[in-house]
C-alpha positions as CSV (number, residue, x, y, z in Angstrom):
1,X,-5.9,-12.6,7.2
2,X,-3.4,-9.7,8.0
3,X,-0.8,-11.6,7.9
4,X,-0.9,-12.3,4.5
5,X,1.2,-9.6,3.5
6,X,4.4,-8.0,5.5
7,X,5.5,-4.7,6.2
8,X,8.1,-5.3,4.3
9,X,5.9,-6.1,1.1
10,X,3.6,-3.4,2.1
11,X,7.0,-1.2,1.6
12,X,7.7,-2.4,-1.6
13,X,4.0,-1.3,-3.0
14,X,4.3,1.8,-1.6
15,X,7.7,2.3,-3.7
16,X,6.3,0.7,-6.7
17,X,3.3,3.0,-6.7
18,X,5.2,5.7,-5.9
19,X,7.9,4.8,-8.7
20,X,5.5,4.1,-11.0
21,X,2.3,6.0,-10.1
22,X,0.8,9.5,-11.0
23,X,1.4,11.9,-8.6
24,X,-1.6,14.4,-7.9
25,X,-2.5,16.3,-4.4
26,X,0.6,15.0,-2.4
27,X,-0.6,11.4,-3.6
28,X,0.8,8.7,-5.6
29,X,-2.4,6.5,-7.9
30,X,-1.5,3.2,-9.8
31,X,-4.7,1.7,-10.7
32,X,-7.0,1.7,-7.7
33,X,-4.5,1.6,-5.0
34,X,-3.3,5.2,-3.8
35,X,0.1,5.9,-1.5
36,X,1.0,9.1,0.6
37,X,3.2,10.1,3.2
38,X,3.8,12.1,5.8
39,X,6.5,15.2,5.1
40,X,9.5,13.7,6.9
41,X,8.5,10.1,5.3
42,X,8.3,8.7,8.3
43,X,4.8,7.0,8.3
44,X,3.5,6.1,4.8
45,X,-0.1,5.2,3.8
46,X,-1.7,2.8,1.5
47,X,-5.2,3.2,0.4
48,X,-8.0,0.9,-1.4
49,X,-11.6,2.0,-1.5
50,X,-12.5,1.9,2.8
51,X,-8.7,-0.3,3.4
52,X,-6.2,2.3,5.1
53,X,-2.6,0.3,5.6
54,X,-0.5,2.9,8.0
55,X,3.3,1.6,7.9
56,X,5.1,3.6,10.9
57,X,8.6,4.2,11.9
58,X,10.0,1.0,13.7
59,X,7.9,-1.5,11.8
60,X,4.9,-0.7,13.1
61,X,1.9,-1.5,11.1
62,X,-1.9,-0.6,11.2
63,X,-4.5,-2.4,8.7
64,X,-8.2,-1.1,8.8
65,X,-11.0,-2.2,6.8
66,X,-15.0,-1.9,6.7
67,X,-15.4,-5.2,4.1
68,X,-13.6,-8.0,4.0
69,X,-14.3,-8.2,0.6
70,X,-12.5,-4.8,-0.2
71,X,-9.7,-6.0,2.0
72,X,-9.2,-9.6,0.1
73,X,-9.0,-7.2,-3.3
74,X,-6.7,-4.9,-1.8
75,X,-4.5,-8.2,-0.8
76,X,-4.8,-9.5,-4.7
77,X,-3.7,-6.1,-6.5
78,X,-0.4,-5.9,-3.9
79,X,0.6,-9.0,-4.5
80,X,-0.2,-9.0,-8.2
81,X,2.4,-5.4,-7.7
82,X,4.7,-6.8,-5.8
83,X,5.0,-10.4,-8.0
84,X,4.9,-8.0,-11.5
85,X,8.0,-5.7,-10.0
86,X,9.7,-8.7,-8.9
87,X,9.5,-10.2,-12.2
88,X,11.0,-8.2,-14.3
């Protein structure tokens, strides 16, 4: 199930939340989805009810989840993001 989504598509949520998000307390909010980063940038976070998605320097990426169920949501809004900032 983690592979359903890259680190490369996992990037380009991150941008269009923080592009299109509110900003409050050092974190970007479009809909339910938050995104934060580190100060130098170099290890981003995405965040969905109890899903964490670290992206790290070098392509390394982390995925942690208590539900499935929150996870397979989480999946659905980024790539309903990701298809919607393609699109147009």
């Amino acid at each position: 199930m983690n592979n359903r989504l890259t680190i490369r598509e996992f990037l380009k949520v991150f941008d269009c939340i923080r592009t299109n998000g509110d900003k409050q307390d050092h974190k970007y909010h479009l809909g339910e989805i938050n995104a934060w980063h580190d100060y130098d940038g170099y290890t981003c976070w995405l965040g969905y009810k109890d899903v964490t998605v670290t992206l790290m320097f070098h392509s390394s990426l982390k995925i942690e989840y208590d539900k499935a169920s929150n996870y397979s949501d989480f999946i659905q809004q980024c790539l309903s993001l990701t298809h919607n900032n393609t699109s147009s």
